[in-house]
N, CA, C, O and CB atoms as a CASP TS submission, in Angstrom:
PFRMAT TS
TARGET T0000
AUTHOR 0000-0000-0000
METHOD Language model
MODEL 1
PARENT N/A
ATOM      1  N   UNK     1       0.818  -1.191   0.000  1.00  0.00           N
ATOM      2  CA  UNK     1       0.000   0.000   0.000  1.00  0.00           C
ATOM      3  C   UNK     1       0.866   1.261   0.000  1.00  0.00           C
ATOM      4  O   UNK     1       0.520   2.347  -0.464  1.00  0.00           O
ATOM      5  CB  UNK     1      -0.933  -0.005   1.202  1.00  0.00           C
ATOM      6  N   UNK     2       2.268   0.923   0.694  1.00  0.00           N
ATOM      7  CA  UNK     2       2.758   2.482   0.983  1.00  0.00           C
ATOM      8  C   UNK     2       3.662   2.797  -0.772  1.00  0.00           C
ATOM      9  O   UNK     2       4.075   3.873  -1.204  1.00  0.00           O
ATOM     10  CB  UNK     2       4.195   2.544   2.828  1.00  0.00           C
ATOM     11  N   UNK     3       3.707   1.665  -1.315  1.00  0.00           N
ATOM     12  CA  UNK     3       4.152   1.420  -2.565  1.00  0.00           C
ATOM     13  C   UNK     3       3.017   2.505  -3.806  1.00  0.00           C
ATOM     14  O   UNK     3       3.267   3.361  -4.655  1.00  0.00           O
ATOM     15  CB  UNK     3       4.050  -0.454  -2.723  1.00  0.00           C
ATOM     16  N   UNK     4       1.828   1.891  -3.310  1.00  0.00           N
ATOM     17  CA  UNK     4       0.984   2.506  -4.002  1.00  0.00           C
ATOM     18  C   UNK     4       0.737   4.306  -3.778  1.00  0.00           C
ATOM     19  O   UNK     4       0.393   5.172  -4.582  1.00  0.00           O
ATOM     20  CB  UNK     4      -0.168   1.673  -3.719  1.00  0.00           C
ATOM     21  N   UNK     5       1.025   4.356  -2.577  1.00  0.00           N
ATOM     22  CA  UNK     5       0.947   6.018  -2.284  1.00  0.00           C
ATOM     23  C   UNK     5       1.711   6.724  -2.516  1.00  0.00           C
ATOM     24  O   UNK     5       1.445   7.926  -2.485  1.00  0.00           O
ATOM     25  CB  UNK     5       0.836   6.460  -1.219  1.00  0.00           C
ATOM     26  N   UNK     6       3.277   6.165  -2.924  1.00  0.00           N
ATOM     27  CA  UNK     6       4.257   7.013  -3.244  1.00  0.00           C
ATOM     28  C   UNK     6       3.734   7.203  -5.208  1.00  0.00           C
ATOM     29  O   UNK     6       3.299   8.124  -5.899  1.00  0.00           O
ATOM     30  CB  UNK     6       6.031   6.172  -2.731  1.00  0.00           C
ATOM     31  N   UNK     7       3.983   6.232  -5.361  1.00  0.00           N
ATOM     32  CA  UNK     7       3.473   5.806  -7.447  1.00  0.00           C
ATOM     33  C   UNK     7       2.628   7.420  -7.281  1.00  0.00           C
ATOM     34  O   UNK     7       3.115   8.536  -7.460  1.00  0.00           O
ATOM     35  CB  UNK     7       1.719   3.614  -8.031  1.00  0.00           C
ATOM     36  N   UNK     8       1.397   7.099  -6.930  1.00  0.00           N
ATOM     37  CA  UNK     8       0.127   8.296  -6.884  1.00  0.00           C
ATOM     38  C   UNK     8       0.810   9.683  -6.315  1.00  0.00           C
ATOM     39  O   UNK     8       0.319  10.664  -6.872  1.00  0.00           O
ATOM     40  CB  UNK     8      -1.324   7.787  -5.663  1.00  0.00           C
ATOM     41  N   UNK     9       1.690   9.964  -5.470  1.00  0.00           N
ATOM     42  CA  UNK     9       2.451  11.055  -5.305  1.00  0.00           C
ATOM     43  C   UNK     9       2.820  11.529  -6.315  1.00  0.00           C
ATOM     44  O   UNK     9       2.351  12.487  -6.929  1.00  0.00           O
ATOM     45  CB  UNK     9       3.371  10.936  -4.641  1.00  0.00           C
ATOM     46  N   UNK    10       3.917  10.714  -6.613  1.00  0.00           N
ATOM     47  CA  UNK    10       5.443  10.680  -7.918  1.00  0.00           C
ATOM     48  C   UNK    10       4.015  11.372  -9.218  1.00  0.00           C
ATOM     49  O   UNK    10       4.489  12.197  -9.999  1.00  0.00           O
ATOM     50  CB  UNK    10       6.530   8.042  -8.544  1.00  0.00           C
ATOM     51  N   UNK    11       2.731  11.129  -9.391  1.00  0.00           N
ATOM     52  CA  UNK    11       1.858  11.146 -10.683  1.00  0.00           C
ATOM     53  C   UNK    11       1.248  11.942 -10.724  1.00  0.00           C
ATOM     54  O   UNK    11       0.697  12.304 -11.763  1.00  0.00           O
ATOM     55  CB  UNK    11       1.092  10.287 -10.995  1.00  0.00           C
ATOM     56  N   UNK    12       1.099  12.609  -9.409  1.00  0.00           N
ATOM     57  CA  UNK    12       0.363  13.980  -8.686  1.00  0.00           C
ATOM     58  C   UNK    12       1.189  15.421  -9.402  1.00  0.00           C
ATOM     59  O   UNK    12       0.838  16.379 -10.090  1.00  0.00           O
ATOM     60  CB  UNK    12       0.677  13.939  -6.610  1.00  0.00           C
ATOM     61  N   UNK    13       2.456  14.929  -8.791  1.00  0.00           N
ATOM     62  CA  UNK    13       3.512  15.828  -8.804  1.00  0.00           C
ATOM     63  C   UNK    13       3.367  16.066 -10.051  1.00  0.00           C
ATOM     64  O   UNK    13       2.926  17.181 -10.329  1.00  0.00           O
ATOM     65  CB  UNK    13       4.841  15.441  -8.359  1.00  0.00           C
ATOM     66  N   UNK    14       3.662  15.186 -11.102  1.00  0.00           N
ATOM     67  CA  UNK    14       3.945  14.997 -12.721  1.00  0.00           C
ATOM     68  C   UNK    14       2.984  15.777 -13.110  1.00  0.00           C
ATOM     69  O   UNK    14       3.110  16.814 -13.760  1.00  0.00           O
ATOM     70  CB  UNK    14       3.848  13.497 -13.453  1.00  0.00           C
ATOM     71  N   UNK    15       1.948  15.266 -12.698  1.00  0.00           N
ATOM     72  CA  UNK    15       0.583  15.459 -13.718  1.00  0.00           C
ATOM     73  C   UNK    15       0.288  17.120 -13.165  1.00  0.00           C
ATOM     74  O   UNK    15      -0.759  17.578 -13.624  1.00  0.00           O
ATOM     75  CB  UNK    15      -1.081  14.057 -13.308  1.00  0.00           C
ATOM     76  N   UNK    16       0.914  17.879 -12.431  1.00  0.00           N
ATOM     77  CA  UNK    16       0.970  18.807 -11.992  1.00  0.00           C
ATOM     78  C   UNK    16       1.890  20.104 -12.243  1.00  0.00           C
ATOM     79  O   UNK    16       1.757  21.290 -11.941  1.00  0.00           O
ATOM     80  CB  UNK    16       0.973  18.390 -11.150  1.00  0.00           C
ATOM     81  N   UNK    17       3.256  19.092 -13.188  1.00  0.00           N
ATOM     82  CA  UNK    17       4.138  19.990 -13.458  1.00  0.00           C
ATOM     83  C   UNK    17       3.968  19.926 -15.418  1.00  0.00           C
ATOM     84  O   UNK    17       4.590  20.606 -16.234  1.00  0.00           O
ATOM     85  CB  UNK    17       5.766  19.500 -12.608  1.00  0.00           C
ATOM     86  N   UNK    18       3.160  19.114 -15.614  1.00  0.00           N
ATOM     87  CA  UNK    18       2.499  18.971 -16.610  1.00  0.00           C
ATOM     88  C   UNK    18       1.644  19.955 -16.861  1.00  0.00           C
ATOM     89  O   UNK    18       1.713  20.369 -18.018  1.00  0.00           O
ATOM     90  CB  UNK    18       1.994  17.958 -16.590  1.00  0.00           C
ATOM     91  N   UNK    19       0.731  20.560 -16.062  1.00  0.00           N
ATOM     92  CA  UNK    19      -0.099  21.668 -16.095  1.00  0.00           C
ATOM     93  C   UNK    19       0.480  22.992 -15.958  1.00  0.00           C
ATOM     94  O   UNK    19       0.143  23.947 -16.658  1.00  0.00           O
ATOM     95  CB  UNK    19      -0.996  21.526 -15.173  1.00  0.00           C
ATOM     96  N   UNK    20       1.222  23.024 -15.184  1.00  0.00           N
ATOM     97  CA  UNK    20       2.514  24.230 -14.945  1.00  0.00           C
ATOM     98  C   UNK    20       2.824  24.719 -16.452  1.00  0.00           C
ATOM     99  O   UNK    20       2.513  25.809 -16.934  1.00  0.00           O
ATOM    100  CB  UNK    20       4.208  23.473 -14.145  1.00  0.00           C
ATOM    101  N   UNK    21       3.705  23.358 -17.262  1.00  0.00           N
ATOM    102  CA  UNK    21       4.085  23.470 -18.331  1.00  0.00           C
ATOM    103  C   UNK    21       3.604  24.114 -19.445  1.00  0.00           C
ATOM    104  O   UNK    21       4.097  24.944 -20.209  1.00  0.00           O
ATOM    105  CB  UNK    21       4.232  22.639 -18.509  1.00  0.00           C
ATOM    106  N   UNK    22       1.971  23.268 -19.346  1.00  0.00           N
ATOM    107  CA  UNK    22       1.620  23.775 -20.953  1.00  0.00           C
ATOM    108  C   UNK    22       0.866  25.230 -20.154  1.00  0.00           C
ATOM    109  O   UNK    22       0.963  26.264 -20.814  1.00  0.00           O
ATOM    110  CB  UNK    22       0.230  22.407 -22.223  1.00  0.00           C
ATOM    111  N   UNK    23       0.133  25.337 -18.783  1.00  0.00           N
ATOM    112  CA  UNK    23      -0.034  26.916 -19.113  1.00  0.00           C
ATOM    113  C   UNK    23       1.128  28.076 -19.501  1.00  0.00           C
ATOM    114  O   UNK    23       0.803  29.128 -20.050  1.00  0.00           O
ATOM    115  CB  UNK    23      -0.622  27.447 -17.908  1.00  0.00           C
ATOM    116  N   UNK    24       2.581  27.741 -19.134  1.00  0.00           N
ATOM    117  CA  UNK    24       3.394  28.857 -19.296  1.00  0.00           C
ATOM    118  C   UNK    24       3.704  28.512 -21.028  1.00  0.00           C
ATOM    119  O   UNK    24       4.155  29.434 -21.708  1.00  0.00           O
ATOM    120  CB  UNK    24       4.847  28.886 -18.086  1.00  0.00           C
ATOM    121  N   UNK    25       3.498  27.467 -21.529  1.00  0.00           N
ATOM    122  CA  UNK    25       3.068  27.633 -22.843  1.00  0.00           C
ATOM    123  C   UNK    25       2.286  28.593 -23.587  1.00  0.00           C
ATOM    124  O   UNK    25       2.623  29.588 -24.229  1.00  0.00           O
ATOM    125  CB  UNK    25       2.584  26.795 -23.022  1.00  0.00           C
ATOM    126  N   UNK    26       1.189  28.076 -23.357  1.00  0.00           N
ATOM    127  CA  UNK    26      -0.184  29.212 -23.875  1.00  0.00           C
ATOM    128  C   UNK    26       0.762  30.851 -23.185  1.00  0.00           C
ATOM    129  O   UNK    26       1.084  31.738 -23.975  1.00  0.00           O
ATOM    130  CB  UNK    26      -2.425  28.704 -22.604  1.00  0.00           C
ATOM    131  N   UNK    27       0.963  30.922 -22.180  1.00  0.00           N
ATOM    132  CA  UNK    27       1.205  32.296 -21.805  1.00  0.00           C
ATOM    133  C   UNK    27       1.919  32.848 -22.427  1.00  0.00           C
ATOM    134  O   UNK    27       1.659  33.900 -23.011  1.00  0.00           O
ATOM    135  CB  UNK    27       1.575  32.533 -20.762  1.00  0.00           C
ATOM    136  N   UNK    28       3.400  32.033 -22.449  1.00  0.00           N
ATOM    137  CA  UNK    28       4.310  32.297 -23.806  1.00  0.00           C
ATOM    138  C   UNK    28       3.985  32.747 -24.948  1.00  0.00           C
ATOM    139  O   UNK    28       4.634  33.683 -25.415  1.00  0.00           O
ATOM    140  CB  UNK    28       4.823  31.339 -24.248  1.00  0.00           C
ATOM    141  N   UNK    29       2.771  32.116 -25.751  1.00  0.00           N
ATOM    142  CA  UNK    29       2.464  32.254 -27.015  1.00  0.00           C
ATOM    143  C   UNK    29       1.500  33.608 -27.212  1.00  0.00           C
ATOM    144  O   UNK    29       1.192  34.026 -28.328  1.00  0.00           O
ATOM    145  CB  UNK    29       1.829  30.926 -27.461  1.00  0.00           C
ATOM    146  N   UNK    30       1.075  34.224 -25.967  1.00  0.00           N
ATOM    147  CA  UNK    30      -0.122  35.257 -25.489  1.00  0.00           C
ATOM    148  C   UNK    30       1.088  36.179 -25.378  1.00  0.00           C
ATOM    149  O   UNK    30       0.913  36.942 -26.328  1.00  0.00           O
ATOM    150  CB  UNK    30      -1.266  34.931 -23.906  1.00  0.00           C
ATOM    151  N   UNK    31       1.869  36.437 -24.955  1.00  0.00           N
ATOM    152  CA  UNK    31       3.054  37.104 -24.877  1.00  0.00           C
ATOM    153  C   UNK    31       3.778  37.650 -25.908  1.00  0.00           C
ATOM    154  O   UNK    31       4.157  38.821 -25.855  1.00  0.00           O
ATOM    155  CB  UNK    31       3.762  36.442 -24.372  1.00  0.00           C
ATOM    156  N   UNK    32       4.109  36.632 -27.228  1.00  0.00           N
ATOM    157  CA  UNK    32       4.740  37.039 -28.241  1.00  0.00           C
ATOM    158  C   UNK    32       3.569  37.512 -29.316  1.00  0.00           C
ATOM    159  O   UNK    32       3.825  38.126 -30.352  1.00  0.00           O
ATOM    160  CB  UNK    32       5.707  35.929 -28.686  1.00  0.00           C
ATOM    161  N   UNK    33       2.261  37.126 -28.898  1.00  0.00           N
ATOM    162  CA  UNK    33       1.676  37.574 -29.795  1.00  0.00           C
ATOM    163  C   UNK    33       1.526  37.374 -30.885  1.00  0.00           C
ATOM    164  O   UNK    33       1.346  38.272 -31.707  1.00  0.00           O
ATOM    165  CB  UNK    33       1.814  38.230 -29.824  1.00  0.00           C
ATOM    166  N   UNK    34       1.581  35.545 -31.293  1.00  0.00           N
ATOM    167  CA  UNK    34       1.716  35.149 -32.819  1.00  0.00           C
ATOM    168  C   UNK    34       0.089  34.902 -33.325  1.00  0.00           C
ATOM    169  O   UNK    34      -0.352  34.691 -34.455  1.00  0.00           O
ATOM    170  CB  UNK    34       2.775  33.570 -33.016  1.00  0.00           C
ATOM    171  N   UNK    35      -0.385  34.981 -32.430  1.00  0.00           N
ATOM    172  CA  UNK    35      -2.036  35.517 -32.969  1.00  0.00           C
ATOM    173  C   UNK    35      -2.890  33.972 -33.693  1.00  0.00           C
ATOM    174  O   UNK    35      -3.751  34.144 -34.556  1.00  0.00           O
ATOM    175  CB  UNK    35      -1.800  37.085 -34.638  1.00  0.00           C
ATOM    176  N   UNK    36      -2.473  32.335 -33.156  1.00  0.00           N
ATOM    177  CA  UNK    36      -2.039  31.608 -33.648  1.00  0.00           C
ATOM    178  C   UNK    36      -3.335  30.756 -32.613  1.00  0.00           C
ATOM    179  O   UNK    36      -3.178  30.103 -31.581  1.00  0.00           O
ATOM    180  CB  UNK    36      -0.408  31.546 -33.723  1.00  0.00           C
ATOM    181  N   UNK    37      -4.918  31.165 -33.567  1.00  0.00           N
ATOM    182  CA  UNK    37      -6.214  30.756 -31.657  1.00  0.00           C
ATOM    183  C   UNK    37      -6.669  28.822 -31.978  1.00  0.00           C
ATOM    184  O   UNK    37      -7.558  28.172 -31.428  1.00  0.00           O
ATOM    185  CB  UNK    37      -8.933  32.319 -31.753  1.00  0.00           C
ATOM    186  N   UNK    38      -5.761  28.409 -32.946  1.00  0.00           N
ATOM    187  CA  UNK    38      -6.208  26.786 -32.194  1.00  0.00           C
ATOM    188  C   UNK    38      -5.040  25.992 -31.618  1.00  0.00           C
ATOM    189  O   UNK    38      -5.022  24.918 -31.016  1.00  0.00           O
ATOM    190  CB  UNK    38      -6.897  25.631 -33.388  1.00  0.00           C
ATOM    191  N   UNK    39      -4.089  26.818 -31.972  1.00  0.00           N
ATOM    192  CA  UNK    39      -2.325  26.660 -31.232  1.00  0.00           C
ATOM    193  C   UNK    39      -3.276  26.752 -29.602  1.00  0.00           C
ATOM    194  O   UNK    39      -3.427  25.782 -28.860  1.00  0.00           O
ATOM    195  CB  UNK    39      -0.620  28.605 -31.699  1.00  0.00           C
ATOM    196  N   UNK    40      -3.839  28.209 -29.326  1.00  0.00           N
ATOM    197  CA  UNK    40      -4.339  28.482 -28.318  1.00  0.00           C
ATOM    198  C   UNK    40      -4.970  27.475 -27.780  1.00  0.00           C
ATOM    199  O   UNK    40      -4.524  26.769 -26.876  1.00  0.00           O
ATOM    200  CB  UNK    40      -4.958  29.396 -28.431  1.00  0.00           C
ATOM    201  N   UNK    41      -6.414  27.328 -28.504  1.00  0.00           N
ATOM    202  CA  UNK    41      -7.274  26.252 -27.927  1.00  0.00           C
ATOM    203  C   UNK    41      -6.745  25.356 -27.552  1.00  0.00           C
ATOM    204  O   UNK    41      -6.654  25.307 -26.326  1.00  0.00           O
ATOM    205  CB  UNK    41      -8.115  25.759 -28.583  1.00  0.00           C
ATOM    206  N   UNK    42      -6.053  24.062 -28.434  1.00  0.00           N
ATOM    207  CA  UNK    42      -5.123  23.325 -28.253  1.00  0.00           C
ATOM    208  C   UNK    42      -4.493  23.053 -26.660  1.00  0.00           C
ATOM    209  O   UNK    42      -4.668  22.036 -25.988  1.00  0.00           O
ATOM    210  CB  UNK    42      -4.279  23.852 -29.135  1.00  0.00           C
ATOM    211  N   UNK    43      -3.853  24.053 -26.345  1.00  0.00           N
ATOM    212  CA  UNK    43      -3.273  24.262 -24.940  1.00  0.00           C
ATOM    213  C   UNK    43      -4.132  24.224 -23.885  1.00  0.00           C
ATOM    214  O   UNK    43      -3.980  23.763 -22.754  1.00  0.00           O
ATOM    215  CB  UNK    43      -2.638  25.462 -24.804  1.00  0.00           C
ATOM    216  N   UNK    44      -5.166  24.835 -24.463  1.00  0.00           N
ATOM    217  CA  UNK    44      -6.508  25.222 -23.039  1.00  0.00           C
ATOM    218  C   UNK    44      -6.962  23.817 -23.067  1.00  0.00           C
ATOM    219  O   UNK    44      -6.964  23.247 -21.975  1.00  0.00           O
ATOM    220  CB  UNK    44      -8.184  26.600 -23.415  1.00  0.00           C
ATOM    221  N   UNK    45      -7.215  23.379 -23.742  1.00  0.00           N
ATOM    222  CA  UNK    45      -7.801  21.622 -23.781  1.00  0.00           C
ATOM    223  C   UNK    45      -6.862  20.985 -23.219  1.00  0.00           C
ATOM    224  O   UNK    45      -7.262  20.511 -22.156  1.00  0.00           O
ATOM    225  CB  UNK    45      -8.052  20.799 -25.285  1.00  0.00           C
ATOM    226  N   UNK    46      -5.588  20.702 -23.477  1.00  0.00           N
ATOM    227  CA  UNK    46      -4.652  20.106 -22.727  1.00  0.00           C
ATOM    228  C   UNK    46      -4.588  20.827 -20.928  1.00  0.00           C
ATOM    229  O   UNK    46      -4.634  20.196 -19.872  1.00  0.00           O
ATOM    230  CB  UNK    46      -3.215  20.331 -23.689  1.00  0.00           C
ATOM    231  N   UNK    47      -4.478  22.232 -21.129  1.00  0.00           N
ATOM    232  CA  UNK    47      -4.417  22.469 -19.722  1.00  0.00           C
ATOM    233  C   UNK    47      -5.671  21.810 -18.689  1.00  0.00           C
ATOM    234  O   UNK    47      -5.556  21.537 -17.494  1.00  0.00           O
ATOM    235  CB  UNK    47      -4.389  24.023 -19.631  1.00  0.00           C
ATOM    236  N   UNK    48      -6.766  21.670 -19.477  1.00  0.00           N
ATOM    237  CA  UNK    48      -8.028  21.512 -18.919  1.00  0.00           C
ATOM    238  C   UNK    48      -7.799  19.861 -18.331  1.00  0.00           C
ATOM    239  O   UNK    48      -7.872  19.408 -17.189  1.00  0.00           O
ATOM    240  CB  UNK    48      -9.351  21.808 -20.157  1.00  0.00           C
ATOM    241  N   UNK    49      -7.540  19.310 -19.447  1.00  0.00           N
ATOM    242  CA  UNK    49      -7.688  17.607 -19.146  1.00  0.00           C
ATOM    243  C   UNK    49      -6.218  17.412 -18.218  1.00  0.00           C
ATOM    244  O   UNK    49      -6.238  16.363 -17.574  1.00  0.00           O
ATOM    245  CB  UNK    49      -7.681  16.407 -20.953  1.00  0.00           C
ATOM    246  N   UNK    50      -5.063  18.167 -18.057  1.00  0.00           N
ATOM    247  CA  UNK    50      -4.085  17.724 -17.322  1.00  0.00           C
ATOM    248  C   UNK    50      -4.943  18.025 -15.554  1.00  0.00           C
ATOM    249  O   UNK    50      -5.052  17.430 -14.483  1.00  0.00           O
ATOM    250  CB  UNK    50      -2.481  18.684 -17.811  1.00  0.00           C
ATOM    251  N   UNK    51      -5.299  19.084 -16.066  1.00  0.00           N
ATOM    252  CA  UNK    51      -5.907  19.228 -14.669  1.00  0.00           C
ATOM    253  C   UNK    51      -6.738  18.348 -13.875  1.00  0.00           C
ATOM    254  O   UNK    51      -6.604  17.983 -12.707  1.00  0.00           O
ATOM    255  CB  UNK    51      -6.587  20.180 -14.687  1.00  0.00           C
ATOM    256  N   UNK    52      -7.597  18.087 -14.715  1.00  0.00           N
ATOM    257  CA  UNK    52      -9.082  16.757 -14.383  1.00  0.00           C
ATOM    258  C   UNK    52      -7.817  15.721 -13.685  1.00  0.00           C
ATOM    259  O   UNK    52      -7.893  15.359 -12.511  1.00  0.00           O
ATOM    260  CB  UNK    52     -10.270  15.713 -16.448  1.00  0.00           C
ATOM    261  N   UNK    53      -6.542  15.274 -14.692  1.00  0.00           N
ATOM    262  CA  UNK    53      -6.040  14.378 -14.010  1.00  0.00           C
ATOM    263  C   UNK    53      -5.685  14.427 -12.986  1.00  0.00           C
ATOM    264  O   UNK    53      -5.850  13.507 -12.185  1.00  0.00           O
ATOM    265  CB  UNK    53      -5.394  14.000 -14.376  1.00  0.00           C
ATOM    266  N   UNK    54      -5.123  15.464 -12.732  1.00  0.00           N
ATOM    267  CA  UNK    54      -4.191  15.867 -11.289  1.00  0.00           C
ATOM    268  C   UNK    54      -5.124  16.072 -10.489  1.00  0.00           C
ATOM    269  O   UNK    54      -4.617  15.692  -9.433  1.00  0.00           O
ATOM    270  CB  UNK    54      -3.173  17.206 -11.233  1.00  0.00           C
ATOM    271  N   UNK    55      -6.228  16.437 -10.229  1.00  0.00           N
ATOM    272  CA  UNK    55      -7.212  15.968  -9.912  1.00  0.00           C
ATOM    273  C   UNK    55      -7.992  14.729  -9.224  1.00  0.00           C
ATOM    274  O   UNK    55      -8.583  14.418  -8.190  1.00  0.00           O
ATOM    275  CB  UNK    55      -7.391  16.122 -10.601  1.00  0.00           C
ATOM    276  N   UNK    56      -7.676  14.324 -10.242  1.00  0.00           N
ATOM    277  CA  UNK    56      -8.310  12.930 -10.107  1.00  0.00           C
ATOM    278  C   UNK    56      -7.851  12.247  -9.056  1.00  0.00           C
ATOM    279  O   UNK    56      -8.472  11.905  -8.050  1.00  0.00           O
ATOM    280  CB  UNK    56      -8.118  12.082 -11.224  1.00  0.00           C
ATOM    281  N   UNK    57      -6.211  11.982  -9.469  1.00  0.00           N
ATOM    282  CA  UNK    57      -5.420  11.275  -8.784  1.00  0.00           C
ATOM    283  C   UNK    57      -4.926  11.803  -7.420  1.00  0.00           C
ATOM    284  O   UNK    57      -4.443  11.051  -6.573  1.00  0.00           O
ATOM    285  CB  UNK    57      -4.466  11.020  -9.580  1.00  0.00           C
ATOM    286  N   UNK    58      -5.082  13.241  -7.236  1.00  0.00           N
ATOM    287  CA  UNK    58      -5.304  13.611  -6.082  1.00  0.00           C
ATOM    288  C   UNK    58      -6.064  13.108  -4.842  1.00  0.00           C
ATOM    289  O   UNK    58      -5.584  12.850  -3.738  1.00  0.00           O
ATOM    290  CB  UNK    58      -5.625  14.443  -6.325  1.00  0.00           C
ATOM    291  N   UNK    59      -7.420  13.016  -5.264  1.00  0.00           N
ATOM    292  CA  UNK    59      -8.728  12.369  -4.740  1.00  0.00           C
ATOM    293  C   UNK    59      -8.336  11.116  -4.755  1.00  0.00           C
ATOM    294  O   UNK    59      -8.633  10.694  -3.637  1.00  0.00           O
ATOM    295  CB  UNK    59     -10.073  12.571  -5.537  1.00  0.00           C
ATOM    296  N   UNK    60      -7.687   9.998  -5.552  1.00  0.00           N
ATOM    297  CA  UNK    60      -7.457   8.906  -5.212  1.00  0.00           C
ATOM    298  C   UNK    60      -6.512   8.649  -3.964  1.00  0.00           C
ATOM    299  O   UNK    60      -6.617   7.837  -3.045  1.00  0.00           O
ATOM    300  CB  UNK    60      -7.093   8.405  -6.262  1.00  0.00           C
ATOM    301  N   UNK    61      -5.364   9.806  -4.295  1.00  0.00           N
ATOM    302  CA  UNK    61      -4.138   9.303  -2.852  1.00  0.00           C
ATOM    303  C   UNK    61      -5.245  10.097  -1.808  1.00  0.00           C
ATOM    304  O   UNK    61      -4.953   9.684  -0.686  1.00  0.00           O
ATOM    305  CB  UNK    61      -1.868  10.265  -2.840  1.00  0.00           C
ATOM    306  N   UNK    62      -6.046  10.771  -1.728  1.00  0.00           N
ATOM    307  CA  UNK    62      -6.541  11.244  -0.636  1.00  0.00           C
ATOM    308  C   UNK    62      -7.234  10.093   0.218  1.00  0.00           C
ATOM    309  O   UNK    62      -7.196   9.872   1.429  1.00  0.00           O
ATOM    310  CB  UNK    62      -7.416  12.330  -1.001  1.00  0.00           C
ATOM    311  N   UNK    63      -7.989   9.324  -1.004  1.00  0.00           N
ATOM    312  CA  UNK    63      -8.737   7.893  -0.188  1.00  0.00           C
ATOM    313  C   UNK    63      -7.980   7.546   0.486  1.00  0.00           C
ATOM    314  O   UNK    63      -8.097   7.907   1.657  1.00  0.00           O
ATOM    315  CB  UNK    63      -9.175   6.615  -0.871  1.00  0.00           C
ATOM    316  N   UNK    64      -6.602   6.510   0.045  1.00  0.00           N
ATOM    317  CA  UNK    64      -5.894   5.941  -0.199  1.00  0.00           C
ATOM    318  C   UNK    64      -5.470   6.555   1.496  1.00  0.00           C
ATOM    319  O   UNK    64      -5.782   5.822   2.434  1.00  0.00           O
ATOM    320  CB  UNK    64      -5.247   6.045  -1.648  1.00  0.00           C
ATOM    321  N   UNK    65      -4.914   7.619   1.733  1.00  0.00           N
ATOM    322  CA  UNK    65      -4.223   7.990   2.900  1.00  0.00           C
ATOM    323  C   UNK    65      -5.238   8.181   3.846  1.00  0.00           C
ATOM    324  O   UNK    65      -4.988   8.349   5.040  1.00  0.00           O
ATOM    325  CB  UNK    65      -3.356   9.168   2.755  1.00  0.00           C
ATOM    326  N   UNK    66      -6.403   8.165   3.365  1.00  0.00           N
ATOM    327  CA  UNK    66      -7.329   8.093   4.628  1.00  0.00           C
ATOM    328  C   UNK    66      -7.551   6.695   5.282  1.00  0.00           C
ATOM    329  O   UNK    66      -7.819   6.568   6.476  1.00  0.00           O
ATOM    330  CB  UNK    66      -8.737   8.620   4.247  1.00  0.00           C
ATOM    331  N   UNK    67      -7.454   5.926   4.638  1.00  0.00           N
ATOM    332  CA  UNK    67      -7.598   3.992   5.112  1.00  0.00           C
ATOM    333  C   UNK    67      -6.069   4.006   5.942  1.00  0.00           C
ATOM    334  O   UNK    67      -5.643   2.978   6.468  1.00  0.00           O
ATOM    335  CB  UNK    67      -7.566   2.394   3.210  1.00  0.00           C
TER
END
């Protein structure tokens, strides 16, 4: 089990610096101003679904550390 709570940490973290990533993406690209809106979208969809994950798996180690 304590095997399993670190994995879900280590995926938390990821799936978190994953979201970090692509927003300073999009921001980047809002910045230079290449005027470029499904480059945009693109990112917001990814930022959106990285999030749901980190998320997700959040709520799972939360069970997980409550047992």
């Amino acid at each position: 089990m304590d095997s399993m709570k670190t994995l879900l940490t280590i995926l938390v973290a990821l799936s978190m610096l994953g979201v970090l990533g692509v927003l300073f993406a999009g921001m980047l690209g809002l910045v230079r101003g290449d005027g470029n809106a499904e480059r945009s979208n693109m990112l917001m969809r990814w930022r959106v679904i990285l999030q749901g994950v980190a998320l997700a798996l959040f709520a799972l180690l939360l069970l997980l550390m409550r047992n």
